[in-house]
NUTOR-727421 format. One record per residue (C-alpha): residue number from 1; chain; x, y, z. Coordinates in steps of 0.2 Angstrom, whole numbers, plus 2048, in hexadecimal, padded with zeros to 3 digits. Layout:
<rs>
k;c;x;y;z
NUM;A;X;Y;Z
...
</rs>
This chain:
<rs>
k;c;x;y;z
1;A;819;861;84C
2;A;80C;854;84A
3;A;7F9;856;843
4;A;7EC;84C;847
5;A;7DC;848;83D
6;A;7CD;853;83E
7;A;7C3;84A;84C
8;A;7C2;84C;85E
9;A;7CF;83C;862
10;A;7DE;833;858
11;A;7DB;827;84C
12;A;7DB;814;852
13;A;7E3;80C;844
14;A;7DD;7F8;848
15;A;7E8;7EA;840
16;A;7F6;7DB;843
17;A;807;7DD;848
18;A;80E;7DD;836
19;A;80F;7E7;827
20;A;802;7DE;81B
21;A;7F1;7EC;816
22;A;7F6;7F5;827
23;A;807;7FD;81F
24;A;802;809;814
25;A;7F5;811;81F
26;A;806;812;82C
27;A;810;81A;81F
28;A;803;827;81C
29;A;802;82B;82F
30;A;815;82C;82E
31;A;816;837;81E
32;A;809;846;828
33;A;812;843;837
34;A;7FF;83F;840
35;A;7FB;838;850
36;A;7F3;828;852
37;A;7EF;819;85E
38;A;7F2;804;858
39;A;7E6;7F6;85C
40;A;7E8;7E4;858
41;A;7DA;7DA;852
42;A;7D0;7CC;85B
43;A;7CE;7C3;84A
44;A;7C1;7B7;853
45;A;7B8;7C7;85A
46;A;7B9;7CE;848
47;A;7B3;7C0;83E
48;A;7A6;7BC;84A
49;A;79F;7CF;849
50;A;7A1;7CF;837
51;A;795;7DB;82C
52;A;795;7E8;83C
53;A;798;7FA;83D
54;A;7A8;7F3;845
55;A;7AD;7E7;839
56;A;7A1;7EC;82A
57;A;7AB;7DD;81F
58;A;7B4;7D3;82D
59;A;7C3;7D9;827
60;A;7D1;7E2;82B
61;A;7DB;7F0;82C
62;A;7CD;7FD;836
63;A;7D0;810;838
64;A;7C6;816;847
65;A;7C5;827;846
66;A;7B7;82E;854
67;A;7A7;822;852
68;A;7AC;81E;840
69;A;7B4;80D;83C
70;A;7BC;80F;82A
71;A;7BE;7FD;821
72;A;7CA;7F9;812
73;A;7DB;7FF;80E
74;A;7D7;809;801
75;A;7C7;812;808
76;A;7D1;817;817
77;A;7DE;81C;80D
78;A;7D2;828;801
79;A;7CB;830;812
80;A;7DB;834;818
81;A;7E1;83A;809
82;A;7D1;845;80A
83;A;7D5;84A;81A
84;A;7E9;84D;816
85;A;7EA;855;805
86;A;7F2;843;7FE
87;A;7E4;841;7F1
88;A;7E8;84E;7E4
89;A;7E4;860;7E1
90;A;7D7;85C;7D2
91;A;7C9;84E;7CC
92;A;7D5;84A;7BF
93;A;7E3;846;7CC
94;A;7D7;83E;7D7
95;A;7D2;832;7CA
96;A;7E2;82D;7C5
97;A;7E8;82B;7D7
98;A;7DA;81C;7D4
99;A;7DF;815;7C7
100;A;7F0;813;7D0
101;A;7E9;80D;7DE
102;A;7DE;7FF;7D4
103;A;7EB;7F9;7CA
104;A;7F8;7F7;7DA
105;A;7E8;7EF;7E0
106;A;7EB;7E3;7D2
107;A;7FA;7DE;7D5
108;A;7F9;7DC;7E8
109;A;7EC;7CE;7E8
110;A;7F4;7C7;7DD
111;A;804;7C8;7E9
112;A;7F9;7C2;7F7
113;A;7F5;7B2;7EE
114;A;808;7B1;7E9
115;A;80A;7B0;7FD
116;A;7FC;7A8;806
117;A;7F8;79A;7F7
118;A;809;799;7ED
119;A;811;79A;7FE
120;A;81E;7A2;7F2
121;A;825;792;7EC
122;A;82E;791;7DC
123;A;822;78F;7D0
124;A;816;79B;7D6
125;A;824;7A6;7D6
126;A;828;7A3;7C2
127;A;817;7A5;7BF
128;A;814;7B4;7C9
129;A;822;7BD;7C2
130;A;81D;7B9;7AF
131;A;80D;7C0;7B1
132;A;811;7D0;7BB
133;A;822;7D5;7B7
134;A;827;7CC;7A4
135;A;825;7D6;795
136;A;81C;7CA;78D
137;A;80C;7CC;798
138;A;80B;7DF;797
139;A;801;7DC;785
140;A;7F9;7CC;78D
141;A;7EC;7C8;799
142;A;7F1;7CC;7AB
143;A;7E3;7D3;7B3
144;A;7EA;7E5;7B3
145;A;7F8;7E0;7BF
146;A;808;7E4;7B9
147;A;815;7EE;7BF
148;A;818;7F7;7AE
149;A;809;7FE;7AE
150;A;80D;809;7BD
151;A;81C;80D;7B9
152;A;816;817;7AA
153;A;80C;81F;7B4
154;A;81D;826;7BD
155;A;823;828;7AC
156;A;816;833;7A7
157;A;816;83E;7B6
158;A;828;842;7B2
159;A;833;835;7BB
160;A;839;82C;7C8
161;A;83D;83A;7D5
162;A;82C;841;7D4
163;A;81B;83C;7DC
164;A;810;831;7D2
165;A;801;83E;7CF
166;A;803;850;7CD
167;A;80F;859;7D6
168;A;80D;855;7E9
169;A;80C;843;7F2
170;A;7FD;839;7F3
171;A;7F6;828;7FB
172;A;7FD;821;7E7
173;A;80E;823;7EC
174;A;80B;81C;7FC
175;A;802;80B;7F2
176;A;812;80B;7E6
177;A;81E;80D;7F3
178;A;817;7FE;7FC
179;A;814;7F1;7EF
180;A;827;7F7;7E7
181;A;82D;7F3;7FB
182;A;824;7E2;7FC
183;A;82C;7DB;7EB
184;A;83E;7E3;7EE
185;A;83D;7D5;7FA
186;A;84C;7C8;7FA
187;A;83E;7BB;7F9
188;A;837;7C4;7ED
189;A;83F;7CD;7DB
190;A;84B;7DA;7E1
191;A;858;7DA;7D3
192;A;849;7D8;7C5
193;A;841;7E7;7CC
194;A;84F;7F1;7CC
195;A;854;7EE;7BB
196;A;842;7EE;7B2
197;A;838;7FB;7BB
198;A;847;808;7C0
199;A;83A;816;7C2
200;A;830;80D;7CF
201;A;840;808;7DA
202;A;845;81A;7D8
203;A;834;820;7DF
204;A;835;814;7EC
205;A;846;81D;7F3
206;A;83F;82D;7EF
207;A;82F;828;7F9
208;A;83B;81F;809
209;A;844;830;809
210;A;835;83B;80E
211;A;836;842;81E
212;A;82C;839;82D
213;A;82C;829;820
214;A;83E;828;822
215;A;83E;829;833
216;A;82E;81A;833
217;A;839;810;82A
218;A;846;80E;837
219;A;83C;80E;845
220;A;835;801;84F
221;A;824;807;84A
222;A;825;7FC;83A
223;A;821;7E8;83E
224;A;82E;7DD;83A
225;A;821;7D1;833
226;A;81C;7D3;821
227;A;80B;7C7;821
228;A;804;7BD;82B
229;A;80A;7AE;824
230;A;81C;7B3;827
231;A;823;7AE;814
232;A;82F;7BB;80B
</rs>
């Protein structure tokens, strides 16, 4: 059966017609089986309302739940990992799920300027991939973002079929399962990812496999389109 957030109405998840900061949030839905309503964005009516309770950073994604506009990925991810049980079962599991969450943060804006600026030419691409994925640059200056780091932290937690924190899911394996999806890619690195961070590819089945995901994943719920400058 389906739950539904603790408010009087669904939740109004507002975004574009593709994947982008809007995907996990929809992966989340799809994992707790909850209800909710779309709405595409006016981005002229956004910006120009920018700094309001509608659009407090002229930004999207927005979760609308009752009078409440939530703002940023990852803060409506925490509150609906409050809401759902998906934010661990202690203060200790909860700050790791942070950790997790910042340091797929890292690598995602670096990911963004790897689409929208590097318009994921060639040499962006080289240099992308040296910094985030080569060994050399995981005892090197990278800003945190590199996909070793997290998956140590699968390693640690007892391996690759297993969620990332603790013993139940969280909104970390949802973040982990998304930035894995983006770069297993054809445009992006599938073969490196597979055979340098075997854990995360085999969290990221693991993660597709869940019931209500697996069913998102084949359906036409999922936008074909991956940004919104349509690269990759």
């Amino acid at each position: 059966f389906f739950q539904c957030c603790k408010s009087m109405s669904k939740p109004n998840l507002q975004y574009f017609n593709l994947r982008g900061r809007g995907e996990v949030i929809r992966l989340l839905f799809a994992l707790k089986q909850i209800e909710y309503e779309t709405s595409s964005v006016n981005y002229e009516e956004m910006k120009k309302n920018s700094g309001s309770s509608e659009y407090p950073f002229g930004q999207a994604p927005i979760l609308i739940v009752d009078d409440l506009h939530i703002a940023q990925m990852d803060t409506i991810l925490r509150y609906l990992g409050r809401e759902h049980n998906l934010y661990g079962s202690s203060n200790v599991e909860k700050t790791v799920i942070d950790m997790i969450l910042g340091g797929v943060e890292a690598i995602r804006s670096c990911y963004t300027d790897l689409i929208y600026k590097g318009e994921l030419k060639e040499d962006p691409k080289k240099e992308y991939f040296a910094k985030h994925f080569g060994k050399e640059s995981i005892t090197q200056r990278n800003g945190g973002a590199h996909f070793q780091y997290l998956e140590n932290f699968l390693q640690r937690n007892g391996g690759a079929d297993k969620w990332v924190v603790g013993s139940s899911a969280s909104i970390a394996d949802l973040q982990l399962f998304d930035l894995v999806d983006l770069h297993l890619r054809e445009a992006l690195f599938p073969n490196e990812m597979k055979e340098m961070f075997p854990l995360l590819v085999q969290h990221h089945d693991f993660i597709a496999g869940q019931p209500g995901i697996a069913e998102y994943l084949k359906s036409d719920k999922r936008p074909q389109q991956i940004n919104g400058v349509k690269l990759g």
